[in-house]
Every structure is written in C-alpha cells, then in structure tokens.
GUGUGU-316624 format. One record per atom (N, C-alpha, C): z, y, x. Coordinates in steps of 0.1 Angstrom, whole numbers, plus 2048, in hexadecimal, padded with zeros to 3 digits. Example, Ala and Ser with C-alpha at 12.3 -4.5 7.8 and 13.67 -1.06 7.14 Angstrom:
2
84E7C788484E7D387B84E7DF8848477EA8808477F588984F800881
END
This chain:
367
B2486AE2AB2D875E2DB38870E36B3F875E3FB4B877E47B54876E40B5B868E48B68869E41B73879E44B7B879E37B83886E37B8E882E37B97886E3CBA7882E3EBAF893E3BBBD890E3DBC689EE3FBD0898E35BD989DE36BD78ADE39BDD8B0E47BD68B7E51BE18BBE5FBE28C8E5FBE68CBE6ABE88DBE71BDB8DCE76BD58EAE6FBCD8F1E75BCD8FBE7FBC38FDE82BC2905E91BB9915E8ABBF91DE90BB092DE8DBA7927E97BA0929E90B8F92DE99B8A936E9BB9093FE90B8894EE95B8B952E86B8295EE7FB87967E7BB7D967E6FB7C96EE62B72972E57B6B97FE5CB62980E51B6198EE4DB6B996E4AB7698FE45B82999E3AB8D993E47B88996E52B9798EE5AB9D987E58B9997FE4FBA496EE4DBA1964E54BAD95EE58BAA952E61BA2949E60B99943E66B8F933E61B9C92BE68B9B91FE61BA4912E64B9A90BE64B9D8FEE70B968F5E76B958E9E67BA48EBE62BA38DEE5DBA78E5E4EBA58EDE49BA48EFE3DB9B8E7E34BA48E3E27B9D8DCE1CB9E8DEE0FB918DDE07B8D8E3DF8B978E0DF1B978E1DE1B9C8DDDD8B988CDDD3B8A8CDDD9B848BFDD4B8C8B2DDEB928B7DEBB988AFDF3BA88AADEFBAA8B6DE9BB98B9DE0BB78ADDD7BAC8ACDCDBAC8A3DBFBAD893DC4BA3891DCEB9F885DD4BB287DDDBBB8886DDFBC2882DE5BCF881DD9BCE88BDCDBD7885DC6BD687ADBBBC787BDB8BC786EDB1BC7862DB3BC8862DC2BC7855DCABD784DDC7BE2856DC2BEF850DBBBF3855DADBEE85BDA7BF3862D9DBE285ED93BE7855D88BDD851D80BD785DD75BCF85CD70BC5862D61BD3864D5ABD186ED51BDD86DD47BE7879D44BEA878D36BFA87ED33C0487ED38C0B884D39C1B880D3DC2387FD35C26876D38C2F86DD2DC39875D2AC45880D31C4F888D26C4D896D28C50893D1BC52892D13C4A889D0AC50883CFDC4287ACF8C3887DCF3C3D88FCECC31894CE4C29899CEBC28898CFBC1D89FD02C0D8A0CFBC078A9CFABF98ABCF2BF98A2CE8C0089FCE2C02896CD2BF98A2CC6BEF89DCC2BE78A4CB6BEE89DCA8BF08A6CA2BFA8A8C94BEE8B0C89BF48ABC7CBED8B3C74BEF8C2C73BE98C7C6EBEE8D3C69BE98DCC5BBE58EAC5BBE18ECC4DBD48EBC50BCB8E6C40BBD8E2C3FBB78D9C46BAE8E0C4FBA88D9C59BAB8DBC67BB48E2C6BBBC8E4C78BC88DDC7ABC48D9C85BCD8CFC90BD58DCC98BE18D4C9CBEA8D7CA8BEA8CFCB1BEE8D5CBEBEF8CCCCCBFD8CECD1C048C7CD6C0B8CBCD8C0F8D1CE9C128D2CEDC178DACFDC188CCD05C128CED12C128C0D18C0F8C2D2BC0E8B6D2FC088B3D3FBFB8ADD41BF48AAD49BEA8A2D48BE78A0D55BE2896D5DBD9897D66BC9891D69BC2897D64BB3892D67BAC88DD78BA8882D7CBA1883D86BA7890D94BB6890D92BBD894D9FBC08A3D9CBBC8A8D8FBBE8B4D89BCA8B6D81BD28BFD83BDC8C2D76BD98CED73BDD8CBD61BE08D6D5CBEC8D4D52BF08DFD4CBFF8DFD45BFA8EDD39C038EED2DBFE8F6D28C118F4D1FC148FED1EC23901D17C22905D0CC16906D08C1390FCF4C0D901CECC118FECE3C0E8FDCD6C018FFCD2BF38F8CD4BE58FECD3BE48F8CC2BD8901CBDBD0901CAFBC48FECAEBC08F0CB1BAD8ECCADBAD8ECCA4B9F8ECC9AB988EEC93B8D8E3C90B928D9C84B878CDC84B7D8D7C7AB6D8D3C7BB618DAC74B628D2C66B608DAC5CB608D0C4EB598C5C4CB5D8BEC44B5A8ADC43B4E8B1C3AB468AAC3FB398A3C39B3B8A2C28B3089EC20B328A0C13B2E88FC10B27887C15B2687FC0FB2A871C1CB2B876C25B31865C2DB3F867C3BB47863C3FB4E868C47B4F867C54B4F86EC5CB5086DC6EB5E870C6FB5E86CC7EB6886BC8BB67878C98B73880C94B7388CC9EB7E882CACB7988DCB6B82887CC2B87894CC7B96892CC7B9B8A4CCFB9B895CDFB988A1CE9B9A89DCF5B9E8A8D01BA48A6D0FBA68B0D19B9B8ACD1EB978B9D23B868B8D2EB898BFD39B888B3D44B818BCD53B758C2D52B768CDD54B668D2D5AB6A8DED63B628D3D72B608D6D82B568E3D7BB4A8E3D75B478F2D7CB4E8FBD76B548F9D6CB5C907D65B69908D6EB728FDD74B7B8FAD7CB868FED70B888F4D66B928F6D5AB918E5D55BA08E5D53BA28D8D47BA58E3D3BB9D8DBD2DBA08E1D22B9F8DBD17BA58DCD0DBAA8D6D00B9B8DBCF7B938CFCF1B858CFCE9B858C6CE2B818C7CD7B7B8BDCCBB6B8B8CCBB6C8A8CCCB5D8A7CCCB598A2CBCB4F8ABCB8B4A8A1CAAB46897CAAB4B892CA0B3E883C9FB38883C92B2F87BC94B24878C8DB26870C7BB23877C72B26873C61B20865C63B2385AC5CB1D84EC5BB29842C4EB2483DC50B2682FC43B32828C4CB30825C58B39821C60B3F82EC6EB42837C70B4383FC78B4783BC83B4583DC8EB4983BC9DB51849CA2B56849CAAB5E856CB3B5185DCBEB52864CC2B49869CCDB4E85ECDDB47861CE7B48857CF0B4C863CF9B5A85CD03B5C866D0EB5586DD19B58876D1EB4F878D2AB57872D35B5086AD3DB53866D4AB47863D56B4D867D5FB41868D67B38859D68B4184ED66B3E843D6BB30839D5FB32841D55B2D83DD46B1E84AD43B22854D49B1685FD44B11865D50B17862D5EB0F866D68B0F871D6FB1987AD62B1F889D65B2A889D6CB2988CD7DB3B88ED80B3F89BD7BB3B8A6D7BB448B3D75B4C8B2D69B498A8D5FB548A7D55B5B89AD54B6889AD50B7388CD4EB78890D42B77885D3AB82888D28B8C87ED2AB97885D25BA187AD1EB9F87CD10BA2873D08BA586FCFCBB2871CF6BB487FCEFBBE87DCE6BC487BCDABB787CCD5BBC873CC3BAE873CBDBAC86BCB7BA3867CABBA2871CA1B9D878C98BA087AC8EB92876C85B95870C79B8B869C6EB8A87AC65B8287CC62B7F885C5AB7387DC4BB7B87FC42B7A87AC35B6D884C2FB6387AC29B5F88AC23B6288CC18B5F89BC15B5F8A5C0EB718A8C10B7C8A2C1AB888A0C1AB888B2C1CB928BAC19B9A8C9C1CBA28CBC24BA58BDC2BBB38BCC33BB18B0C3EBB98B0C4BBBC8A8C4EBCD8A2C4EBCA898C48BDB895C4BBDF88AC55BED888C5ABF3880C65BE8874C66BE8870C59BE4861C58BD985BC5EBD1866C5EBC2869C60BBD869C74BC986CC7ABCD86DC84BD0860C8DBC585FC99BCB852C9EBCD853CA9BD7854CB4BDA85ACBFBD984FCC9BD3855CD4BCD84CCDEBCE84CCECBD9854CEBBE885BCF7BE684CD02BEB842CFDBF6838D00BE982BD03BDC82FD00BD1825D05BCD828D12BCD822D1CBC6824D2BBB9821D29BB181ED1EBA2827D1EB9C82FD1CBA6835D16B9E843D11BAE84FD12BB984ED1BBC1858D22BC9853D26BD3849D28BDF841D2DBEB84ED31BF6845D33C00850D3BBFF84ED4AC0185CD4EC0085BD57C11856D60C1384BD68C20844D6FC20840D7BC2783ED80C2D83ED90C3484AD94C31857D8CC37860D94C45868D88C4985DD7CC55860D78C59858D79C65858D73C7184FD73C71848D65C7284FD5FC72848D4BC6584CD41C62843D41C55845D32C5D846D24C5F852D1EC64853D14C58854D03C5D849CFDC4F844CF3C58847CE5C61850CE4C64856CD8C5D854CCEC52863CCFC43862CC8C3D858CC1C3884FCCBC34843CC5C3883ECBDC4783ECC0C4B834CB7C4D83DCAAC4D845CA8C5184BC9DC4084DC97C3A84DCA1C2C84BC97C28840C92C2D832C9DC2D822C94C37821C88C3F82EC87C4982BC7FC4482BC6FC3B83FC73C37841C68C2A838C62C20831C6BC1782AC68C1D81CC60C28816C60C2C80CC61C3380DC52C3C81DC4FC3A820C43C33825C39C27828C3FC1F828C2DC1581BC2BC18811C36C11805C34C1A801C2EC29804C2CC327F9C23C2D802C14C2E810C1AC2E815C0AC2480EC01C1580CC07C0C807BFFC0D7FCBFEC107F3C01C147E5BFEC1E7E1BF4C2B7EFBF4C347EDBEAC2C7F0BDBC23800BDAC1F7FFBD2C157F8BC8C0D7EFBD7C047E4BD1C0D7D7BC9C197D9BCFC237CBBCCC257CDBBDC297DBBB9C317E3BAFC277E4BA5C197E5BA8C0D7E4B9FC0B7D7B99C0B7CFBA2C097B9BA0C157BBB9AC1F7BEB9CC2D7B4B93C2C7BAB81C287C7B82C257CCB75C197CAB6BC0D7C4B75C027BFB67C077B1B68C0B7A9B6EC1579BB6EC1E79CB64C287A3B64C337A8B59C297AAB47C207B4B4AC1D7BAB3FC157ACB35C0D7A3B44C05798B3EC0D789B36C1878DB43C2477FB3AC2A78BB2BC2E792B2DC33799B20C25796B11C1A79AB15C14793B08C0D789B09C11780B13C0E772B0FC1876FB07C24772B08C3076FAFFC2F773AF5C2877FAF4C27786AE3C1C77DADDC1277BAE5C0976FADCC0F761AD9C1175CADFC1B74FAE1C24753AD2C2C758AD4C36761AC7C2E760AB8C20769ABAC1B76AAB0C1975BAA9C0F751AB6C0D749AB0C1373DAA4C20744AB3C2A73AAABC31739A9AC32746A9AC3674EA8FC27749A7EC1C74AA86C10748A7EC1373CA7CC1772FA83C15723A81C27720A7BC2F726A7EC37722A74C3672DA63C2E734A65C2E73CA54C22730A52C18728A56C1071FA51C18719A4AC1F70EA52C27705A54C2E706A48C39710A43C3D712A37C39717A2EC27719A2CC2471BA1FC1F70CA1DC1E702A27C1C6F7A22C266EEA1CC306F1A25C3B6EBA20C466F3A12C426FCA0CC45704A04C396F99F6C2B6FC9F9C266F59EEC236E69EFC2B6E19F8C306D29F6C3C6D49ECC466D99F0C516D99E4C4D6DD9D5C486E59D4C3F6E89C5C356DE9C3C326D89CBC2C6CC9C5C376BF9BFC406BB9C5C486B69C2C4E6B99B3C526C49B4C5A6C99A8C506CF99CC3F6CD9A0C376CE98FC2D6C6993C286BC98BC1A6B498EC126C198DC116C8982C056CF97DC006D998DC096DB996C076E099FBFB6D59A7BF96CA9A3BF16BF9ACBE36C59A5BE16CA995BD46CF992BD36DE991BD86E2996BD86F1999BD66F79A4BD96EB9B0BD66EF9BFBC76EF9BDBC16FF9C2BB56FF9C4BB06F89D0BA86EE9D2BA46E89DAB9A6F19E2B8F6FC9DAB847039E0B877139E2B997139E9B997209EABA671F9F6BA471DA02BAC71CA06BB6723A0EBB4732A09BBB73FA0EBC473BA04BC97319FFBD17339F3BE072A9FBBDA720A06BE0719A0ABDB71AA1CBE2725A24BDE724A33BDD71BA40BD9719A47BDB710A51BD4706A51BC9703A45BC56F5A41BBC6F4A42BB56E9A44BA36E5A47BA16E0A3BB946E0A35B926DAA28B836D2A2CB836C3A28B736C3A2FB716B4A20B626B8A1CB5E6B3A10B546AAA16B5469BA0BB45694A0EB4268F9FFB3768B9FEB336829F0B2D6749F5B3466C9EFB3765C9EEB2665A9E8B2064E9EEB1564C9E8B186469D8B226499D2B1F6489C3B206529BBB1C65C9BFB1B6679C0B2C66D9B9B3766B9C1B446719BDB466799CBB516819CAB5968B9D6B6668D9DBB636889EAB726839EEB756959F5B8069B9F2B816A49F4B8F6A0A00B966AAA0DB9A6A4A15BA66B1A1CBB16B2A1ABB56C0A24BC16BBA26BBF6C4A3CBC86BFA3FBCC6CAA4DBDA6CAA4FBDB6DAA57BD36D7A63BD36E2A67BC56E7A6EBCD6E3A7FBD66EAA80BDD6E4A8DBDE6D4A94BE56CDA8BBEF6C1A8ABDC6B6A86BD66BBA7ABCA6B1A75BD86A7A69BE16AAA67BE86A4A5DBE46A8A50BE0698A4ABDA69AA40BE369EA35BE36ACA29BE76AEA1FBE46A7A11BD76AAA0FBD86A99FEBC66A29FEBC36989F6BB968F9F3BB66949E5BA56949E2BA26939D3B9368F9D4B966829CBB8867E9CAB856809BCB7C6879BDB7368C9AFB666819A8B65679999B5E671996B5967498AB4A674985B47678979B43668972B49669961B4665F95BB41663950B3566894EB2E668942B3467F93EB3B67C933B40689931B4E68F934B5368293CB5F686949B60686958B6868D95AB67693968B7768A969B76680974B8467B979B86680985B91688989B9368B999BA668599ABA46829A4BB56789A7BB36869B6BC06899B5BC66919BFBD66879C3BD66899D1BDC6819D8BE568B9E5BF068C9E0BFA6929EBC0268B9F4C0168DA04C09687A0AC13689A0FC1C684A16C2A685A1DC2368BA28C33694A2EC2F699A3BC2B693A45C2A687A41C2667CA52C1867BA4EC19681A44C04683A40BFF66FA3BC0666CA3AC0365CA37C06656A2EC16658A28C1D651A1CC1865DA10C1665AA04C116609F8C1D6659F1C206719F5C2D6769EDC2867C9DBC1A67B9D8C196779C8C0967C9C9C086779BFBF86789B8BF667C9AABE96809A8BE9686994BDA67E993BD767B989BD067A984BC6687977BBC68E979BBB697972BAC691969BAF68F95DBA268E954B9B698952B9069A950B896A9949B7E6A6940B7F6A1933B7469C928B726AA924B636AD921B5C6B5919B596B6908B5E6BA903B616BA8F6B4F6BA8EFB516B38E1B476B98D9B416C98D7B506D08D6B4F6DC8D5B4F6EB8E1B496E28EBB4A6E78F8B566EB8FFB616E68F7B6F6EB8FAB726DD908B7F6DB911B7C6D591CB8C6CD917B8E6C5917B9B6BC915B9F6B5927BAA6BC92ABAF6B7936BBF6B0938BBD6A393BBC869B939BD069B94BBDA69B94CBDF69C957BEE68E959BEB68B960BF867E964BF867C96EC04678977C06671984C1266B988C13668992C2165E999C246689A2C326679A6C3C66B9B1C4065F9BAC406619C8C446549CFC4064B9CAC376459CAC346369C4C346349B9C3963A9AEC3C63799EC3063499BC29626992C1D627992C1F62F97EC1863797DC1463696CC1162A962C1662E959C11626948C06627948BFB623945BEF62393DBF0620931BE962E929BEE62D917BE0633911BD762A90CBC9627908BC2631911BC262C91CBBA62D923BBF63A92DBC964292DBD264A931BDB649937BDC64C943BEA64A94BBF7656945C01650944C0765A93EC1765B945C19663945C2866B951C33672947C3D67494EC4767F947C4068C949C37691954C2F69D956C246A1951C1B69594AC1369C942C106A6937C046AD938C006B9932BF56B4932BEF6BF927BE16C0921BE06D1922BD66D292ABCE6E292FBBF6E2925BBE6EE91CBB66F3918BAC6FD91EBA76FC925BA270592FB9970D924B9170C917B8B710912B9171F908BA271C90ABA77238FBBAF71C8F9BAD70E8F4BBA7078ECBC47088EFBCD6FE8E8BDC6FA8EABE16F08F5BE96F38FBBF06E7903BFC6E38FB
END
C-alpha cells in the first residue's frame, strides 16, 4: 500500500450525485485513528481517578463508574453511572468474570461488556481481545476489573474485585496529553485492601493469644490441683506419723493391705526364702520409704515387727513388735511392745515389754 500522509488543503474535483464536493485529499476515519494513536497511548484517563472504576453493588450487579478512554486512536466518554450484571455463580467450583471496554470496527462503537469465565478448581479470567494475540483486527479490549465469583456466593462484594485500571497489560492510563495523574482511588482502594488484611491478622492474633491464655490458665489449674493433691497427701502422712508417735497401738492397727486408708503410697511385698514377709511402703512421689513389717511364723505364732521411719525415710523414729499365739481355745492372744527413738525394750520371759503395751483379744476377750 501507498504511503498516506495529511492532513492538507484539498482541492474540488468535481461534484456527487447529491452535489457535494469530492476532495482530492479527503481522509477516512481509519486515517483519523492511525494518526492519533501514533501519540496518545491505549487507556483511561487518568482524572479523575474513579474513571470506569467497577464497584460493588446490590447482589450480583456491578457499577461503572463515568469515565474517558482511548482505544487504538478511538475515543469514547460516557457521563452516566452504568449497571452490569455478573451471571450467577456456579454451584460447585468458582470462576473469574472480566468487565472490559470493547472496540468493535464493524459495529463502529466502544462499549462496556462482561466476559465470563470458565468454573474450575483453579479459575483463570477470560483472555483479551487484541488483534496481535487472536488475529482479529475489528476488536480491542481493555481490562477493567477482575471479578472472582464464589460459588453458590448471592453477591458480589468490593473484596471480590480486582481492578486492573493502573496495569499497562491489560488498560494502562492513558499520559502525555495531561498534566497530573491523580491516583486518589487507588490509594483508597490500597487503603481498603490493606485494612481488612490488618483486620484478619488482628483477629487471627486475637484468636492465638486467647487459646494461649485459655491453655496457660489450665495449666495453672492443673499445676494448682496437683499441688493441692500432693500437699493433702503430704499431710495425711504427716498427720499419721504424729499419731504414731503419740499411740504404739497405732503401729498394729495400721492396715498394711488397705491402702486407701493411707494416700500417696506404694506398697510392694516379697517372701524371704524362709518362707517370712517383708512388707515395704513408701510415698509414691519422693520413693521415701514409710513403714517396714516383716511377718514370721513360729509354730502357733505369727511374729511381725513393724518399723516406722523418720521423715528423711532412714532414721527409725519407732518400731512394735506384735505377737499373735493361737490359743487352745481357738481364741488368739496378741502381745504388743516397742521402742521410740532408739529406746531398746525389756525382755520379760520371753516378751518385750513397754510403758505401751496391750493385750488385744480379737476373739471376744478382755484386754
């Protein structure tokens, strides 16, 4: 093709049908596009900032707002407030709508359209029209917002909205021919993006410090309990150490084979290869040994020596000796004696004997 130049002064050549002049040098609209975009880029115009800015609105309709534009050496301008319409969201996966401005040469109109996209697991946006990508010159898109459509969502909201004004691949502003780019908008849209990423971060913050809080609060209550369990141990042992002190008979009355009677304590039994029983208890925490009884049978007596220790579980703070002879009369004769701190006993025919001894009739008799 011939190079085209102009614009000059034309000359008549002659005349129409309808009597209108022919010009020598008369040129199309397509000559008009070619020469303005040769300085005036793709794009918005920048002021105001809300030029074609898409906003939420009610349900599934979007607003546009009033703007400039120049496509491929085309302008258009629109002073109203327009109302698209996103299609309902899918039921089970979610796609990407695109509002965009469209050239289209044969209609000879830019206009404001939504392209659908496609439901998927990972959604993509639709892909622009440009001549240089699909081969079509009659149409050019700019790109003016993203919108994610959630499914089964009733609404679009701001959030949902990704505006794509301010990208030179898919609309840029169009510059050289103002003076000031005014980016208001923007910023009040990084504003608002900027605050609900604090908001959720605050609330995630506000969630962690409270099962943190809730989790130290009953560790403490455990801790507490335990502690409480191990000092109410603690002083039922040390409660029937003083009652031992102040009655031997308490040395043959402590049930050795019941030991809900006395808490906190391990009890662990063996038999001596001469066939006697070292019986052994000692708190369950610490392993400090309590109370000793070795059990020995001589013919028709039972000898068991019970042995109490000091709190350092080592020095002997007293011991009993307990006889248990079996009577002729099936009745049981039980002799009882022992030492305090070291005191050793009398032996009195054949009987250790104490200021504490007793005689227990377990059968009926007399003490």
């Amino acid at each position: 093709m011939a190079m085209r130049s102009g614009f000059f002064e034309s000359d008549i050549v002659g005349y129409d049908a309808e009597n209108l002049p022919i010009l020598d040098r008369a040129e199309d609209a397509e000559f008009h596009a070619e020469y303005f975009k040769s300085f005036i880029g793709n794009g918005i115009f920048p002021n105001p900032s809300d030029n074609f800015m898409v906003q939420e609105d009610e349900g599934m309709q979007l607003k546009v707002r009033p703007g400039r534009c120049f496509i491929q050496g085309f302008f258009a301008f629109d002073y109203e407030e327009q109302a698209i319409e996103i299609e309902e969201a899918d039921a089970a996966m979610n796609r990407i709508d695109r509002v965009v401005l469209r050239l289209d040469l044969p209609q000879r109109v830019i206009v404001l359209a939504v392209k659908k996209g496609t439901p998927a697991e990972s959604p993509q946006p639709p892909v622009l029209a440009r001549p240089e990508d699909s081969g079509n010159a009659d149409l050019y898109e700019l790109g003016l917002a993203d919108v994610l459509v959630s499914k089964i969502t009733p609404k679009i909201t701001q959030d949902k909205i990704t505006d794509l004004r301010l990208s030179t691949e898919f609309c840029g502003i169009v510059h050289g021919v103002v003076d000031q780019v005014d980016t208001q908008s923007l910023f009040l849209q990084y504003k608002a993006y900027l605050n609900q990423q604090m908001s959720g971060w605050n609330q995630t913050k506000t969630q962690q410090q409270a099962a943190w809080n809730s989790q130290m609060q009953q560790q403490a209550r455990d801790w507490t309990r335990q502690m409480q369990t191990q000092q109410s141990q603690q002083s039922e042992i040390e409660q029937w150490y003083d009652s031992v002190q102040n009655d031997i008979t308490k040395l043959q009355t402590f049930d050795f084979d019941n030991l809900a009677a006395l808490k906190g304590v391990t009890k662990t039994s063996r038999q001596n290869a001469d066939g006697s029983w070292i019986e052994e208890i000692r708190v369950t925490k610490t392993n400090l040994r309590v109370a000793v009884r070795q059990t020995v049978r001589q013919a028709e007596t039972w000898m068991a020596v019970v042995t109490v220790y000091d709190s350092n579980g080592t020095d002997v703070l007293k011991d009993a000796t307990i006889r248990s002879t079996r009577n002729a009369d099936g009745s049981w004769t039980e002799v009882v004696s022992g030492s305090f701190e070291g005191t050793t006993p009398s032996l009195e025919n054949g009987v250790r004997i104490s200021p504490n001894m007793q005689l227990r009739f377990l059968d009926g008799g007399e003490s």
